[in-house]
DONUSE-997809 format. One line per field, with one value per residue (C-alpha): residue number from 1; x, y, z. Coordinates in nm, 4 decimals, always signed. Example, Ala and Ser with C-alpha at 12.3 -4.5 7.8 and 13.67 -1.06 7.14 Angstrom:
REM residues 2
nr <- [1 | 2]
xx <- [+1.2300 | +1.3670]
yy <- [-0.4500 | -0.1060]
zz <- [+0.7800 | +0.7140]
This chain:
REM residues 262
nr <- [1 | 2 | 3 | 4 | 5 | 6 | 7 | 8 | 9 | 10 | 11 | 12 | 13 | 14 | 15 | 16 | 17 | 18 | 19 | 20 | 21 | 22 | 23 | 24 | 25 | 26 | 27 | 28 | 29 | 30 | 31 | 32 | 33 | 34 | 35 | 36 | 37 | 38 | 39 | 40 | 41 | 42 | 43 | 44 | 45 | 46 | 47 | 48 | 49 | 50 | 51 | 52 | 53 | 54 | 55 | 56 | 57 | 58 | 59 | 60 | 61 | 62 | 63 | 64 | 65 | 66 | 67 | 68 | 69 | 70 | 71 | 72 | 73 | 74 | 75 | 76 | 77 | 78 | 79 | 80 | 81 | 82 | 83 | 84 | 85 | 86 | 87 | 88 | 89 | 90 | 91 | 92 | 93 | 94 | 95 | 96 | 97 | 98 | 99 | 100 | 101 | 102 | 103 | 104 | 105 | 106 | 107 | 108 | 109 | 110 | 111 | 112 | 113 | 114 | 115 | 116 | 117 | 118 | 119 | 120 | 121 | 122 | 123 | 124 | 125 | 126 | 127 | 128 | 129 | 130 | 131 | 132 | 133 | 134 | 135 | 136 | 137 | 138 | 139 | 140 | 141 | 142 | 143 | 144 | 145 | 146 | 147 | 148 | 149 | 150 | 151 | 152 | 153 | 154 | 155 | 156 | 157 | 158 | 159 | 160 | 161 | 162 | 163 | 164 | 165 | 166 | 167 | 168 | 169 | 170 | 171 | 172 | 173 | 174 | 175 | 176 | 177 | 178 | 179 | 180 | 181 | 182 | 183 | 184 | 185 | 186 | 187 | 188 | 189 | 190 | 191 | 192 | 193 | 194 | 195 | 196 | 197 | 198 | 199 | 200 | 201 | 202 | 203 | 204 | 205 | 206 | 207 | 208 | 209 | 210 | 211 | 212 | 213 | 214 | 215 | 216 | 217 | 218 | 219 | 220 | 221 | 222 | 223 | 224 | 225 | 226 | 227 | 228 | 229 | 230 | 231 | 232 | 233 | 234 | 235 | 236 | 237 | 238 | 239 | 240 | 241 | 242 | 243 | 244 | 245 | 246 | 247 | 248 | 249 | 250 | 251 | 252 | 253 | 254 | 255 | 256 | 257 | 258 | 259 | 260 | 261 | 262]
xx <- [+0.0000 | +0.2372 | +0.4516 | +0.1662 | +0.1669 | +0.5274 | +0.4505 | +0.1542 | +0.3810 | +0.6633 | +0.7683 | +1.0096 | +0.7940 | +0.7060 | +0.3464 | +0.4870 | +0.7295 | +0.5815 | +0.3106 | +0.3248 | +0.1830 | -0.0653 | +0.1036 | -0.0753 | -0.0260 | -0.3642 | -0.5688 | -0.4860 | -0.6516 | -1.0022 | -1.0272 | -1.0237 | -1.2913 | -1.4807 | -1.4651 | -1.5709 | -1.8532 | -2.0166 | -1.9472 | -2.1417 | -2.4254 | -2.4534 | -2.4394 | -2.7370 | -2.9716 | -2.9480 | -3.0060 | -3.3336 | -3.4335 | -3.3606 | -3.5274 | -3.8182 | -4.0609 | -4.1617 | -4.5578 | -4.6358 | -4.4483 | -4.7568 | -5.0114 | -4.9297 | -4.8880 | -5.2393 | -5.4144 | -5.3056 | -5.3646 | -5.7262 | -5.8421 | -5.6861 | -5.9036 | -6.2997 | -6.5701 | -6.6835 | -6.9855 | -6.8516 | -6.8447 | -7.1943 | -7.2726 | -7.2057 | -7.4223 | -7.7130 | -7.6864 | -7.6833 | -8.0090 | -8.1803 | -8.0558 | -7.6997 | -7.4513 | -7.1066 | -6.9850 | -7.3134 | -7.3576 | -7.5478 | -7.9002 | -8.2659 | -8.1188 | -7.8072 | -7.6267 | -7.4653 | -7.1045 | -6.9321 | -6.6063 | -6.6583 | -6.5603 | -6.1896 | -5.9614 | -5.7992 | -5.5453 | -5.4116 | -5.0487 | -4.8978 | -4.8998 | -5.0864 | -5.4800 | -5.7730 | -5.8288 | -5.4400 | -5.4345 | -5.7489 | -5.5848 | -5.2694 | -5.4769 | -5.6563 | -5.3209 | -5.1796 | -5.4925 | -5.5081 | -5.0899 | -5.2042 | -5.4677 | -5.2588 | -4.9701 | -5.2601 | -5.3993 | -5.0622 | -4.9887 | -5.3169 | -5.2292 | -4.9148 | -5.0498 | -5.2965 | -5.0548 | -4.8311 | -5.1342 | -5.2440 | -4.9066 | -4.8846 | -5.2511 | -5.1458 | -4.8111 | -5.0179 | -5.2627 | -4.9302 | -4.7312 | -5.0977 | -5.1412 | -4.7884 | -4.8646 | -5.1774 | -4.9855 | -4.7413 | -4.9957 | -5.1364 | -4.8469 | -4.7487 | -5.1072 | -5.0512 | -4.7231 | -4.9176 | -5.1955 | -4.9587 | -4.7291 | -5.0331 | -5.1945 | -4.8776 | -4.8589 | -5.2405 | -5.2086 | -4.9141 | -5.0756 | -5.3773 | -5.0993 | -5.1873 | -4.8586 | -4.9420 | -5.1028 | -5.5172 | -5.3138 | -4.9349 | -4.9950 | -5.1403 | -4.8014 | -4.4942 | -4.2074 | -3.9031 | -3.5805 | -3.4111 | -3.5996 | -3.3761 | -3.4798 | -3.6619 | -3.9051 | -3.9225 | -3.9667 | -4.2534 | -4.4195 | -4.4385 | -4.5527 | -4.8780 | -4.9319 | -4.8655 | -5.1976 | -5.3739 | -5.1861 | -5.0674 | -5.4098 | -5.4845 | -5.3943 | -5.3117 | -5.6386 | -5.7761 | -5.5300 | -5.5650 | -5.9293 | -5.9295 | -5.7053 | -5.8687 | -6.1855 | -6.0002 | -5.8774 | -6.1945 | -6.3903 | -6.1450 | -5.9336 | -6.2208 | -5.9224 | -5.9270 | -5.5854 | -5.7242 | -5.8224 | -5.5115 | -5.7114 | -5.8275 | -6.2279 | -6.3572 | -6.6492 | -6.8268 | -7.0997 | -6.7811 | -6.6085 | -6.9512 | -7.0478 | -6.6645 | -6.4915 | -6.6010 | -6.6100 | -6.4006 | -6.1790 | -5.9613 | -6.1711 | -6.4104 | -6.1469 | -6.0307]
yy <- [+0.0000 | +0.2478 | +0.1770 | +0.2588 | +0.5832 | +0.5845 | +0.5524 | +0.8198 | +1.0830 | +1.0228 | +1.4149 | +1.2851 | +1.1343 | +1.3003 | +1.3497 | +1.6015 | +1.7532 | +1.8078 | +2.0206 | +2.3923 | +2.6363 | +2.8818 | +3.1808 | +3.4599 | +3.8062 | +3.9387 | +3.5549 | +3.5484 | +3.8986 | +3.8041 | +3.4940 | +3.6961 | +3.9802 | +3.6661 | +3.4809 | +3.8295 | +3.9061 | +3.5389 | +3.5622 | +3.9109 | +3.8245 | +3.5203 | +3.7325 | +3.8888 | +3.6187 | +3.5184 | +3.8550 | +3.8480 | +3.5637 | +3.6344 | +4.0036 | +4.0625 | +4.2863 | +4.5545 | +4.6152 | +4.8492 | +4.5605 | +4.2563 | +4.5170 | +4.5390 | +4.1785 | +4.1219 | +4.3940 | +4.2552 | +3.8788 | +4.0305 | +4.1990 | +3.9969 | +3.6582 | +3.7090 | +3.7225 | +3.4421 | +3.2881 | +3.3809 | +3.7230 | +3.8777 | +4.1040 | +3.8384 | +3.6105 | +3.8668 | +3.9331 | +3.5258 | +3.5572 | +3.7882 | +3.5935 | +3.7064 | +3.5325 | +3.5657 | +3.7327 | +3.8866 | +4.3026 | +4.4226 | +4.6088 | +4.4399 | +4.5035 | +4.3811 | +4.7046 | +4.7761 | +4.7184 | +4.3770 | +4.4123 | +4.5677 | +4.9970 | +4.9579 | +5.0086 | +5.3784 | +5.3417 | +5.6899 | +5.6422 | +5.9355 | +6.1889 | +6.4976 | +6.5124 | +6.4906 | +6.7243 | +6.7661 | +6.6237 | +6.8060 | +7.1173 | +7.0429 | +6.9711 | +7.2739 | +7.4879 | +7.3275 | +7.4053 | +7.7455 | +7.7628 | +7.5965 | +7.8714 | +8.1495 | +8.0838 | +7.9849 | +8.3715 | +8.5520 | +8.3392 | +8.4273 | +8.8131 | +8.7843 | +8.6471 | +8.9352 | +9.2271 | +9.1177 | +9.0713 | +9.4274 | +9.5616 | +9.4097 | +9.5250 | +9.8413 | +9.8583 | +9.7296 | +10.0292 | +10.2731 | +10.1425 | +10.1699 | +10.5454 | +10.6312 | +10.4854 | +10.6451 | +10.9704 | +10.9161 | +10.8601 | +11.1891 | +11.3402 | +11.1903 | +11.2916 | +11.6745 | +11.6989 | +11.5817 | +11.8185 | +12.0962 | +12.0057 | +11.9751 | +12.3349 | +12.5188 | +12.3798 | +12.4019 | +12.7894 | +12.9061 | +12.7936 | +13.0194 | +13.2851 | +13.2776 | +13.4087 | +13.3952 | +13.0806 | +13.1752 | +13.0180 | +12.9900 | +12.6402 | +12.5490 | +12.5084 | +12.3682 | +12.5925 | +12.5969 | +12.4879 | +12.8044 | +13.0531 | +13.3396 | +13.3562 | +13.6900 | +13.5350 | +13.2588 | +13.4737 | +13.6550 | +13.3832 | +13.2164 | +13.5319 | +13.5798 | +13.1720 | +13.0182 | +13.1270 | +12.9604 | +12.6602 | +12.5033 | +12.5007 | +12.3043 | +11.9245 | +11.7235 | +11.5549 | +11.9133 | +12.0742 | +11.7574 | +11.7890 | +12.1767 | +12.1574 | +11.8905 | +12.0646 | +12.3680 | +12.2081 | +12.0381 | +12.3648 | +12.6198 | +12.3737 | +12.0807 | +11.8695 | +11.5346 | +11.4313 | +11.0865 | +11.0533 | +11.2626 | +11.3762 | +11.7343 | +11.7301 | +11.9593 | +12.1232 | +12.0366 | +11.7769 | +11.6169 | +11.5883 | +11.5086 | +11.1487 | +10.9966 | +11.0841 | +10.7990 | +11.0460 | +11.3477 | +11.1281 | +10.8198 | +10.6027 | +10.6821 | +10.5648 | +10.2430]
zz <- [+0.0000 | +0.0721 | -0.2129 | -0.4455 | -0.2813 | -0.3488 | -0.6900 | -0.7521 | -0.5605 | -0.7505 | -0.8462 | -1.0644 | -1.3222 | -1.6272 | -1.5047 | -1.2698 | -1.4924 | -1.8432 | -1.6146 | -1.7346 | -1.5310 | -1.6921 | -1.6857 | -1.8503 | -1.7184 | -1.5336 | -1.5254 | -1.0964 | -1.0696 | -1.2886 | -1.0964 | -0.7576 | -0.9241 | -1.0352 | -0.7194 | -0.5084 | -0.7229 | -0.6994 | -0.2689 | -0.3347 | -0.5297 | -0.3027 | +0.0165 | -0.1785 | -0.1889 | +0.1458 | +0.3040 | +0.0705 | +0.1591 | +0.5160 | +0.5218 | +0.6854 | +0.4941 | +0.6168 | +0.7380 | +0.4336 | +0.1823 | +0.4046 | +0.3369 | -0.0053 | -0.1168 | +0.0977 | -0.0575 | -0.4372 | -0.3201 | -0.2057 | -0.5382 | -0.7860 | -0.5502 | -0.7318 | -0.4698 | -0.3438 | -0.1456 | +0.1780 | +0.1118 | +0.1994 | -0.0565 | -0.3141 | -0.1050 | -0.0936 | -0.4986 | -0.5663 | -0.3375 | -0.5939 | -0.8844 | -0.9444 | -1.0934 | -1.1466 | -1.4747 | -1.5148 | -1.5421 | -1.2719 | -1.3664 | -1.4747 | -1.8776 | -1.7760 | -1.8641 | -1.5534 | -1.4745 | -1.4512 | -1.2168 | -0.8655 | -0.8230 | -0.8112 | -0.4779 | -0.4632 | -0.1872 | -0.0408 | +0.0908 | +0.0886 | +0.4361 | +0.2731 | +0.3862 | +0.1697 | -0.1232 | -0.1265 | -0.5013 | -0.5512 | -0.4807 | -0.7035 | -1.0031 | -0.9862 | -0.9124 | -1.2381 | -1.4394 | -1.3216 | -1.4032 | -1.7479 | -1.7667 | -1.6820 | -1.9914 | -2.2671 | -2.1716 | -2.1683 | -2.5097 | -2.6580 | -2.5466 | -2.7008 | -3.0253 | -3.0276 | -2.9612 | -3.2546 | -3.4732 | -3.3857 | -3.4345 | -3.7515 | -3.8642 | -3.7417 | -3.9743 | -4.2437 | -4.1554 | -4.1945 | -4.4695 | -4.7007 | -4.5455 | -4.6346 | -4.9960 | -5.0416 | -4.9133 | -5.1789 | -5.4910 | -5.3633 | -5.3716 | -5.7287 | -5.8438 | -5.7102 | -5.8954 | -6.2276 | -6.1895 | -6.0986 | -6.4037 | -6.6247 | -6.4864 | -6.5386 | -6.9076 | -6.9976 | -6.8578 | -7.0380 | -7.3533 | -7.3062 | -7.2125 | -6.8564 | -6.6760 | -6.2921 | -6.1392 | -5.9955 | -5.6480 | -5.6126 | -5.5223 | -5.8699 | -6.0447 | -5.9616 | -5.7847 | -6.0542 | -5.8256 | -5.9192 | -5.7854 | -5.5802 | -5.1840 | -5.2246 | -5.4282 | -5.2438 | -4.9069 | -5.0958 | -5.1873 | -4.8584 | -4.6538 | -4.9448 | -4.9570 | -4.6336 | -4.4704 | -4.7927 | -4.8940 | -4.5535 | -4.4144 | -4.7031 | -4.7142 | -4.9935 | -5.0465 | -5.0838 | -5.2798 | -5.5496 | -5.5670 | -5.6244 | -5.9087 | -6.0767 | -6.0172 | -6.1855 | -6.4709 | -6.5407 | -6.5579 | -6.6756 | -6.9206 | -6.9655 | -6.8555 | -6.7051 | -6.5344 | -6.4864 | -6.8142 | -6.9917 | -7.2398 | -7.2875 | -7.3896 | -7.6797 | -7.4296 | -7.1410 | -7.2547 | -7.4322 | -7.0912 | -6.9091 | -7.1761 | -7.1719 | -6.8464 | -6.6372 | -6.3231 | -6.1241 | -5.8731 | -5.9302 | -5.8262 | -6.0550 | -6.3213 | -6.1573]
């Protein structure tokens, strides 16, 4: 016997010495990360296993257990409603329209009292409120300033066909009177100021004219001189055409505005 032990232990056989190590730099250090995290996870278990839940956890699992059991005979309003003919599965009501399941379990279990949700709900809906008003403000202040810029940019055009229209009357007065040998204007206004007038003549002008023509605004003045040159030259500046006499003017010129002629 103890020469066959002999024999196995032999270190001098070539079962012993044609043994190579594993070597590899690193493999001792994942076997100990290995070996720690299995200890770990097994340390794990058993402290789950050996935890005792806590008295909200028993509710809990006793409340689920409870609803997700159906009712059954022992319970006493089940009892009563097999009395009258109930049974189970069937919607409650004489048509049968009524509702199947029992009114659902709402369980409070957080510290604030009653109406505390109630009260957050409507705090959010008033917040919610609040922003849809100031963005529906907002929305209508830039619509009104842009209704209003609208409103200004037209004005400023309208201003500015005036203004072209004056100029054309004026332009078309001064010519239509210096062909009848008219040599002053019946108003200063009525034909265009050359650019090269001296500054006496211009001070002149101003001090008979200013308490005439600046009253005056351009709408006016534009609507004077057309009247003029419709009665004194039978002269339509919408039309461009000047009329042979007044019942002439009167059948083919549409009207005495611009709009008449759109």
């Amino acid at each position: 016997m103890k020469l066959n032990m002999a024999e196995d232990e032999d270190y001098m056989s070539d079962s012993f010495i044609n043994v190579q190590d594993d070597i590899r730099p690193g493999l001792p250090v994942l076997r100990q990360i290995r070996e720690a995290r299995r200890k770990e996870e097994k340390r794990q278990e058993a402290n789950l296993k050996n935890r005792q839940k806590s008295v909200k956890e028993e509710e809990q699992e006793r409340r689920d257990t409870g609803l997700k059991k159906a009712l059954g005979c022992e319970n006493k309003g089940f009892a009563l409603l097999q009395k009258m003919g109930y049974k189970s599965g069937q919607a409650l009501g004489k048509s049968g329209d009524g509702i199947v399941e029992p009114i659902p379990l709402s369980v409070k279990t957080g510290k604030s009292g009653i109406g505390h949700e109630t009260l957050l709900k409507r705090k959010a809906e008033e917040k919610l409120e609040s922003y849809r008003r100031k963005i529906h403000m907002k929305s209508q202040a830039e619509e009104k300033a842009a209704e209003q810029f609208r409103i200004r940019l037209k004005n400023k055009q309208d201003e500015m066909k005036l203004e072209g229209d004056l100029r054309r009357s004026q332009r078309a007065c001064q010519q239509l009177d210096t062909q009848k040998n008219i040599q002053v204007p019946r108003e200063a206004w009525y034909w265009l100021r050359p650019e090269e007038e001296t500054e006496e003549e211009t001070e002149e002008e101003q001090d008979e004219d200013e308490y005439k023509s600046e009253d005056l605004s351009v709408l006016e003045k534009l609507q004077i001189l057309t009247s003029y040159l419709r009665e004194e030259h039978l002269y339509c500046i919408w039309c461009g055409t000047a009329y042979e006499d007044k019942e002439d003017l009167s059948s083919n010129c549409p009207g005495p505005t611009s709009a008449d002629h759109d």
